[in-house]
Residue, then its C-alpha position, 0 to 999 in steps of 0.5 A: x910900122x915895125x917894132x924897133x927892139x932896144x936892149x939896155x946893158x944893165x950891169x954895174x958898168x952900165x948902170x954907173x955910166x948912165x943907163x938908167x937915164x937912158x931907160x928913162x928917156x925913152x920911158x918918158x917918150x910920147x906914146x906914139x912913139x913909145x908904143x913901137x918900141x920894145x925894151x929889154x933889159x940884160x945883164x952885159x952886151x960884153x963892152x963894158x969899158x965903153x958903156x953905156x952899152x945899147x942893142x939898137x935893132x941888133x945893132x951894138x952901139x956903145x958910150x950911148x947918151x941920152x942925146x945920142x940915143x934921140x938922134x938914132x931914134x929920130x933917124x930911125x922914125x924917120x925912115x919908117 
């Protein structure tokens, strides 16, 4: 199984818009699944006015909710 890489846009629009509780999510995640996933963490990803911003797989995916995030993750495990 790949590593699915995830960037979290962690710049003060983000951060008020909810990325810390996305960051968290996928902390709290079981451990099989969070062993193949690599998180990083960058200042903007240049789409603030529709954040919270993540990077899925490079892949720009903005308005990221916690409940939005599972989904493309479920999906994205799925397919591996």
């Amino acid at each position: 199984m790949k590593i699915l890489t995830l960037e979290f846009c962690v710049g003060t629009a983000c951060h008020m818009k909810g990325t810390p509780d996305i960051i968290a999510a996928v902390e709290a995640l079981p451990p099989e699944m969070r062993s193949n996933i690599l998180l990083r963490l960058t200042h903007c990803l240049g789409n603030c006015g529709a954040g919270p911003n993540v990077k899925f797989d490079g892949i720009l995916h903005s308005r990221v909710t916690v409940d939005s995030l599972s989904d493309l993750l479920k999906r994205y495990f799925q397919q591996e």
